[in-house]
C-alpha positions as CSV (number, residue, x, y, z in Angstrom):
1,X,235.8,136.1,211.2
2,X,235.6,139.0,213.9
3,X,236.6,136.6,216.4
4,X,239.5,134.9,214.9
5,X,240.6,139.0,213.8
6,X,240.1,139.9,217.3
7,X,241.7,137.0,219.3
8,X,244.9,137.0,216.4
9,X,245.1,140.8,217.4
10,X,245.2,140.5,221.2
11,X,247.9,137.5,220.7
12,X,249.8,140.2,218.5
13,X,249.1,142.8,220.7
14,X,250.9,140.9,224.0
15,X,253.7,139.9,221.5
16,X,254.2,143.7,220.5
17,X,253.4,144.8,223.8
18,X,256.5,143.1,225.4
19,X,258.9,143.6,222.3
20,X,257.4,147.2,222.6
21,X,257.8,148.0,226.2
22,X,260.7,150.6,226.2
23,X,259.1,152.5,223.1
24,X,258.3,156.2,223.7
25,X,254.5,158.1,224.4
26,X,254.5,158.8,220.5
27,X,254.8,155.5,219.2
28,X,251.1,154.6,221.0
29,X,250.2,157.8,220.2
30,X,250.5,156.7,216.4
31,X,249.0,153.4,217.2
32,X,245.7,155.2,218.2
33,X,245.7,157.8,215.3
34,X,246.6,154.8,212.9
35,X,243.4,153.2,214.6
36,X,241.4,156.0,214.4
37,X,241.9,157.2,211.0
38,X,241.2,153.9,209.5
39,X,238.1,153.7,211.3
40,X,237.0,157.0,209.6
41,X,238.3,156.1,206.3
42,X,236.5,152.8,206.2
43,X,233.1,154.6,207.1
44,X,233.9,157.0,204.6
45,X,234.6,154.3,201.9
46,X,231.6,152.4,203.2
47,X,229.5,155.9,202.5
48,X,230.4,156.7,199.2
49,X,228.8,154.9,196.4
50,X,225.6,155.4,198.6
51,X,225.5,159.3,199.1
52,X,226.8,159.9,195.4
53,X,223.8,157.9,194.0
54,X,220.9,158.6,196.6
55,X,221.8,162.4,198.2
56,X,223.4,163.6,195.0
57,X,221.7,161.5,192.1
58,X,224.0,160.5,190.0
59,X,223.1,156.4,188.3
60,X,225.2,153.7,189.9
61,X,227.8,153.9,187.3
62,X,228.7,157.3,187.2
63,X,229.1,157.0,191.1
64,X,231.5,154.2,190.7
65,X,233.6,156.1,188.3
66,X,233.7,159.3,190.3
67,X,235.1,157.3,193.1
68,X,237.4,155.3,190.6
69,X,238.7,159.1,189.6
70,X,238.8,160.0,193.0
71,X,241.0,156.9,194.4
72,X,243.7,157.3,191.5
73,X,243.9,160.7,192.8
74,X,244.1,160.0,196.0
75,X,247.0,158.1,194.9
76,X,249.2,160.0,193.3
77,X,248.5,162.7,195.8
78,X,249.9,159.9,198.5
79,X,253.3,159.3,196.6
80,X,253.7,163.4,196.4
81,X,252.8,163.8,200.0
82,X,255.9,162.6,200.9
83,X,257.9,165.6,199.9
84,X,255.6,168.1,202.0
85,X,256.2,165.9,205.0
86,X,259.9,166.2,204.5
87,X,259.2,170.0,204.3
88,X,256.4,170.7,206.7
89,X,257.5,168.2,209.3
90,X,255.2,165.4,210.9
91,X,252.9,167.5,213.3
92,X,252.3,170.2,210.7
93,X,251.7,168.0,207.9
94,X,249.0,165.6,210.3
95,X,247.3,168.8,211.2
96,X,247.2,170.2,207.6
97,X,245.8,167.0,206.5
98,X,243.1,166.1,209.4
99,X,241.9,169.6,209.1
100,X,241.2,169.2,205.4
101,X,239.5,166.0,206.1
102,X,237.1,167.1,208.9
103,X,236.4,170.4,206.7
104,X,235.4,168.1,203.7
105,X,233.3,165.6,205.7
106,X,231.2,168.8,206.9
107,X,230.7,170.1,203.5
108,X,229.8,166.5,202.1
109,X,227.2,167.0,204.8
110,X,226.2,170.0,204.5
111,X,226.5,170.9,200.7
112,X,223.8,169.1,197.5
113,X,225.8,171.2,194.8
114,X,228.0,168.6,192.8
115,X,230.6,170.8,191.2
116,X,230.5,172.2,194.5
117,X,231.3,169.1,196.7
118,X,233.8,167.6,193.9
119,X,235.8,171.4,194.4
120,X,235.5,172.0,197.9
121,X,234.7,168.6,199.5
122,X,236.3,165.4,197.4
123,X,239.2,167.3,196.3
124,X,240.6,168.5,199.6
125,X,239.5,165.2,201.0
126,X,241.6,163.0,199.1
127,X,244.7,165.6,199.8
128,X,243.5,165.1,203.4
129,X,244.0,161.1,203.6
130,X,246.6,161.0,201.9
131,X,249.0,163.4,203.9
132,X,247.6,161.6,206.8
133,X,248.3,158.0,205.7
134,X,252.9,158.5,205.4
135,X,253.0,160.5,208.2
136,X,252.0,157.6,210.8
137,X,254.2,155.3,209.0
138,X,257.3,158.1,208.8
139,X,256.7,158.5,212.3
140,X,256.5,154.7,213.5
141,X,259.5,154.4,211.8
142,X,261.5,157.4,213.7
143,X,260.3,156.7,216.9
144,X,261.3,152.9,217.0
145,X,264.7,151.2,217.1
146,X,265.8,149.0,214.3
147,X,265.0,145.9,216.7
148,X,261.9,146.6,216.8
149,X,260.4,148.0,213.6
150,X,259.3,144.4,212.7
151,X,257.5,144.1,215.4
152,X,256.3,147.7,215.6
153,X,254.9,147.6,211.5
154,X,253.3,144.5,212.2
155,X,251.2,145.9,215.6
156,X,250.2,148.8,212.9
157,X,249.2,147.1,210.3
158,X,247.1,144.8,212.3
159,X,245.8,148.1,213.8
160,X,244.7,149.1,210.4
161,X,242.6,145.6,209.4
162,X,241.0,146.1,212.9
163,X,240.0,149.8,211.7
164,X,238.5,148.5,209.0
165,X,236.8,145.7,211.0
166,X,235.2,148.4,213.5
167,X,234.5,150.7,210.8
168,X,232.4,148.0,209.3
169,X,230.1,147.1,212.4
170,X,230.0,151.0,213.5
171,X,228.6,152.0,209.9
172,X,225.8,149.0,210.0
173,X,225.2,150.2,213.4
174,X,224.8,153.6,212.3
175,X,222.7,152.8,209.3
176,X,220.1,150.3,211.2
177,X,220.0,153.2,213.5
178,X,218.9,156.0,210.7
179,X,216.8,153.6,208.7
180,X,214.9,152.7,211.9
181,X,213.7,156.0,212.0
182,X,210.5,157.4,210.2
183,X,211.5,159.4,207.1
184,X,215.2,157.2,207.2
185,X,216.8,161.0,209.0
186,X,218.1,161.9,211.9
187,X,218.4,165.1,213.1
188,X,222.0,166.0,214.7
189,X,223.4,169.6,215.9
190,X,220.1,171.0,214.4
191,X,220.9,169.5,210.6
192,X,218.9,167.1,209.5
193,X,220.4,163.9,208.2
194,X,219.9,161.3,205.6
195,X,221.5,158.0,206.7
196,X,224.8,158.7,204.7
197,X,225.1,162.2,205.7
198,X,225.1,160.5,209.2
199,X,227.8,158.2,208.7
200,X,229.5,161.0,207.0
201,X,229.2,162.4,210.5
202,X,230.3,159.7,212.5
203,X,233.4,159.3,210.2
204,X,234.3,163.2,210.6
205,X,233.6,162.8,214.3
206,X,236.3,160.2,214.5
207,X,238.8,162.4,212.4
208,X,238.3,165.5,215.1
209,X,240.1,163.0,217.1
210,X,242.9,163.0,215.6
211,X,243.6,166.9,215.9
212,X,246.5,167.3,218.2
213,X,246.4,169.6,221.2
């Protein structure tokens, strides 16, 4: 499956490429956050069910319904975010948004308080992705011309299954890593990590990426 992604990408990717030529710095600027964000967010979703169960010790089902609670408001919080792009602008809003995602992956990492985490970690998370995920698309759309948003959606939403793809093999990689290691920790920047503090890590990592200069 990766290789029939990856080779239906790169023929995409020529396609887009000459359709795309005239296009302005930001629109490849969005391409890479879009790229990048997904990345994180699939880690992150790959993390979870994991860290709620083992590093916080809650049963598998209460785990699965605090992330079932947590997408739907993730949700809702997307369809509002909207409105405080419209307000804030695109660069403000991505910056508001990133921040509170890297500042809730290093609390998730750093914190083993539940009511804690939920308030100051899961909470502003979920604001986080979803003020991230319509400013990419609002700003795809305003820094393309109408002959070639087809073209231009479609390159970014291939971008966004090959996140997901690299997400997937960069968070086994990560785990065989951790779980290689005697005790299943690693230590990193002098905190010492369980396996899904670390992909917690890797996925914050990726998200100070995406702070603009």
């Amino acid at each position: 499956p990766g290789i029939v992604v990856g080779a239906s990408f790169c023929g995409l990717g020529i396609f887009a490429l000459m359709r795309l030529g005239t296009a302005p710095r930001e629109v490849w600027v969005t391409y890479g956050l879009k790229l990048v964000s997904v990345t994180a967010y699939k880690i992150l979703n790959f993390t979870l069910a994991g860290w709620l169960a083992n590093d916080l010790g809650f049963d598998k089902q209460a785990a699965l319904s605090i992330i079932a609670a947590w997408s739907v408001f993730m949700t809702v919080a997307t369809i509002l975010s909207g409105s405080i792009t419209d307000v804030l602008g695109l660069r403000k809003t991505l910056i508001i948004g990133v921040t509170l995602c890297v500042i809730s992956r290093l609390f998730m990492i750093t914190m083993d308080i539940p009511w804690l985490i939920f308030v100051f970690a899961m909470i502003p998370l979920a604001i986080g992705e979803a003020l991230c995920t319509p400013v990419l698309v609002a700003s795809l759309r305003k820094f393309t011309a109408p002959s070639q948003r087809t073209v231009a959606f479609s390159l970014f939403y291939a971008l966004m299954n090959f996140g997901f793809m690299i997400g997937y093999f960069a968070s086994d990689a990560v785990t065989k890593s951790v779980v290689g290691m005697d005790g299943a920790s690693i230590t990193l920047l002098g905190l010492k990590l369980s396996q899904y503090q670390a992909l917690l890590f890797t996925s914050m990592a990726l998200e100070l990426l995406m702070l603009p200069d």
